[in-house]
C-alpha positions, 0 to 999 in steps of 0.5 A: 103254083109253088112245089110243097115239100114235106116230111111226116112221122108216124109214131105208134106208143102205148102209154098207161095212167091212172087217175088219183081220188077219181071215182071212174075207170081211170081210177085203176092202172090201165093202158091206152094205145096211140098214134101221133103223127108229126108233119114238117111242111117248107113250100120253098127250099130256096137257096142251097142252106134251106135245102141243106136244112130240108135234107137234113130234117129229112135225114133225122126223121127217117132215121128215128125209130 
């Protein structure tokens, strides 16, 4: 059985809409709270450039905020 690898961002936002000629709630502004969660998963590394790449994938997400 092979390694997996991955990497995985969790994103919490706040977001705010509101819903033109609708009779509902969503008729007026309101806001909603959300988490996305994104996952980037590589079962092999393989050579030196996929490594490099993983790294580097790595490096990106870990550096976003």
């Amino acid at each position: 059985m092979s390694a997996m690898y991955s990497v995985t961002k969790k994103i919490e936002f706040c977001y705010g809409h509101r819903l033109l000629d609708y009779d509902g709630i969503c008729k007026h502004p309101h806001g909603h709270n959300a988490i996305a969660e994104i996952e980037v998963r590589q079962d092999l590394l393989g050579d030196a450039e996929g490594q490099r790449r993983m790294a580097e994938i790595i490096r990106r997400v870990l550096s976003e905020d």
